[in-house]
N, C-alpha and C positions, 0 to 999 in steps of 0.2 A: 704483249699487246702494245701496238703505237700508241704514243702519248697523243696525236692529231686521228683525230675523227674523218674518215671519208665518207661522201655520199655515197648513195647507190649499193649500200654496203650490210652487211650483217652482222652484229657482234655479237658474243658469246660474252651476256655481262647480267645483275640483277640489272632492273628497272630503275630504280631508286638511283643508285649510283651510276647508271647509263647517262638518266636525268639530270644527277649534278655534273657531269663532262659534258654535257650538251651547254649545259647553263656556264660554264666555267669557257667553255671555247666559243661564244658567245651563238653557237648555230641556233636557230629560232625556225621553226618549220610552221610552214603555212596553213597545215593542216594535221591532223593528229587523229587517224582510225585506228578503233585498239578494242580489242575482244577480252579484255582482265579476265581472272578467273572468277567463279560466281559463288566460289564457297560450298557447292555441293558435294562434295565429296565425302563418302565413308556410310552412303547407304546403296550399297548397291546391290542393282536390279540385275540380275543375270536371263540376257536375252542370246539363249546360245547360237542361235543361227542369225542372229543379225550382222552386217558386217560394215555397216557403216559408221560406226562408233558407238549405238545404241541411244541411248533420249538422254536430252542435254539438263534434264532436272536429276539425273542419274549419274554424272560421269563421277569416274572413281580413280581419280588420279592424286598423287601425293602432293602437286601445288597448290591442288585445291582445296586444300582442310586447314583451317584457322577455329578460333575462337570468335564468338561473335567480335569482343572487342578488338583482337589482332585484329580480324578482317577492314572494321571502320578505320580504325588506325591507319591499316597499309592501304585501303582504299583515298583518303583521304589526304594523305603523304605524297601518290604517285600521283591526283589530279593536283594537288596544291604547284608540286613542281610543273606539273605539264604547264599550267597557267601562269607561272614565273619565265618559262623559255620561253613564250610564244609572246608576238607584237597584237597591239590592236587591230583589229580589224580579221586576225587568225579563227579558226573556228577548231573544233574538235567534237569527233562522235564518240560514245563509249558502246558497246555490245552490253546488252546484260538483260537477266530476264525478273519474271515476279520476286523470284529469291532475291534481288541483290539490287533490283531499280532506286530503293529507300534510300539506300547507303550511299548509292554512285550522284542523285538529283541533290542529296542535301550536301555532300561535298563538293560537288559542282558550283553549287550557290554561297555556299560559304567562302570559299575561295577568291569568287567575283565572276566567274562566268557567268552568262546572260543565258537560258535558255530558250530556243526559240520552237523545237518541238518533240515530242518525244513519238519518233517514231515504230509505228507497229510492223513488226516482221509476222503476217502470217502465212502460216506454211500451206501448201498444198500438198502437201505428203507428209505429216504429222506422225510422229511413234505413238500407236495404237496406246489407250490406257488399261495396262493387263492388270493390274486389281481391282479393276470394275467399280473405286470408290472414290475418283472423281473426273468432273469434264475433261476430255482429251490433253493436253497440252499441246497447243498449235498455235503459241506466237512465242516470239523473245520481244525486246525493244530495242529501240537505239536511243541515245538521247544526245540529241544535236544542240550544240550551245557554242556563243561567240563571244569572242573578247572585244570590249569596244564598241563602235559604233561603225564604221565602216569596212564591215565583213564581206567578204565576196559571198557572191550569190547568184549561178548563172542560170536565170530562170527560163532564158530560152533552150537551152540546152538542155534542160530539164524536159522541158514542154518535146523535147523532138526525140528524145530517148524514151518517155512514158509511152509503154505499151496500150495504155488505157484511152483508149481513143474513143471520140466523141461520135455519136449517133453518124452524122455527114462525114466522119472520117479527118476531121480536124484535130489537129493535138490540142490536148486539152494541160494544164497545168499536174504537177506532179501531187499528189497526194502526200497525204502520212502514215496510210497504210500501206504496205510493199506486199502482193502476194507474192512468194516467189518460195522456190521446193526448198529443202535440204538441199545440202551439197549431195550429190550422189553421180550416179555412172562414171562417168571418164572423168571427170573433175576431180572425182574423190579419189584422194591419194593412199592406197594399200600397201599390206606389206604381201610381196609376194608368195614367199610361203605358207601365211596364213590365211589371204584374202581377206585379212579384216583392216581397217582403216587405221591407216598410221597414226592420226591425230583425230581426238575423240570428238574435238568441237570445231574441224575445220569450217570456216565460213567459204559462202557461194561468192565467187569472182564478182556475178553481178550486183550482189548488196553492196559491196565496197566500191566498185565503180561509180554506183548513181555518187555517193558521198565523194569522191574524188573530181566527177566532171561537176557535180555542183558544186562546190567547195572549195575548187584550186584553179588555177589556168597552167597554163603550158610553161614545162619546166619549174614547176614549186616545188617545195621540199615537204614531202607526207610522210611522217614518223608511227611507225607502229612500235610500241614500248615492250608490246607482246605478240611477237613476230609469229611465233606458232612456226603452221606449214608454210606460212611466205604467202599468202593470198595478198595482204595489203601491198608490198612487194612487186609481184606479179601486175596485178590490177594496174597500179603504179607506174611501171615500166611501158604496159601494152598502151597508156592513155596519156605519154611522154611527159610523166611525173618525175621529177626525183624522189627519193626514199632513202631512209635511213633506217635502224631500227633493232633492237637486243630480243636475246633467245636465253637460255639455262640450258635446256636442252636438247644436247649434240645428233640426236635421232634427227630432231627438227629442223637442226639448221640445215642439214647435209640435206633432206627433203626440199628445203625452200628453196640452197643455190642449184639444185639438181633441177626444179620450175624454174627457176631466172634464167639457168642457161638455154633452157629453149624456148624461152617467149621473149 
């Protein structure tokens, strides 16, 4: 591994310690989209014909099983650092949903991030609720919060990307609730010979873009700590961001430069 960090780049590193070479080679990114993991893991719902990774209150993967208290601990370790790398006026989103909003808003604020909103992802194609004992699950959140007092904030751009257009056809200002699908069709990244989807909590390109054209301008540096499939990555690139950004693993990364090399 080089001891010098490149942008544009992907490492095969934990978080934590990604966070301290960031902080040690003094790189500070302008913006910080990051999907952590939610702590669901280890009850799993087996939906055998689905192939989009199955419901995200479900997934059942080994990084995502902690103790309650690990989880606060490492939740609260990898924001403390984000917020040590980053300059005033930097901002940062986190993914996460009902399981996990408590942990990620109160380390947020402890820390000294400002939050400014917590935004609602609801879905328009929601995984059906097959034990019929409680309401659907059809949102996650984001929660958007700044460092400092002069954050970027492109609200025209905002206003001219919002689909949500006004009665006479005028853009209207962007909300805080986002409808927008699951990742699925062509976006969703499979494995060939099973058809089922390589990563279970891929996010949709266009969540992380509105947070990148709002967020950043031309040429910033946008760090995802938890690179996944490379959407942050991708997104990044198509909307002439830099990026940085660590993975564990190796299925993943080889997915994410496999999308960077043709976007």
């Amino acid at each position: 591994m080089s001891n010098i960090l490149e942008i544009n780049k992907i490492y095969k590193q934990d978080c934590l310690s990604f966070l301290d070479r960031l902080y040690k080679e003094k790189i500070s990114p302008n913006l910080i989209f990051t999907d952590p993991p939610y702590n669901l893991s280890g009850s799993d719902l087996n939906l055998k014909n689905n192939t989009t990774g199955g419901a995200f209150y479900k997934v059942n993967e080994a990084w995502d099983t902690m103790s309650e208290d690990e989880y606060f601990n490492f939740t609260y370790q990898w924001i403390k650092k984000s917020f040590d790398i980053q300059k005033d006026g930097a901002s940062i989103y986190i993914c996460c949903s009902l399981h996990n909003i408590g942990e990620v808003t109160m380390a947020v604020k402890q820390v000294g991030y400002s939050i400014k909103n917590i935004i609602t992802w609801a879905k328009i194609n929601p995984m059906p609720s097959i034990t019929k004992r409680t309401y659907t699950h059809s949102s996650e959140f984001i929660v958007y919060a700044v460092k400092g007092k002069k954050w970027t904030f492109n609200y025209e751009t905002l206003k001219l990307i919002n689909p949500d257009k006004a009665i006479n056809g005028k853009d209207r200002q962007m909300r805080d609730v986002w409808s927008l699908p699951q990742c699925q069709g062509k976006e969703r990244i499979k494995d060939p010979q099973t058809n089922r989807a390589v990563h279970s909590t891929q996010k949709l390109e266009e969540l992380v873009k509105r947070a990148i054209l709002g967020s950043s301008n031309e040429n910033d540096l946008v760090l995802d700590m938890f690179m996944g499939s490379g959407t942050t990555a991708v997104a990044s690139k198509r909307n002439k961001r830099n990026f940085i950004g660590c993975e564990l693993e190796d299925r993943y990364i080889t997915v994410a430069n496999n999308r960077l090399a043709v976007n």
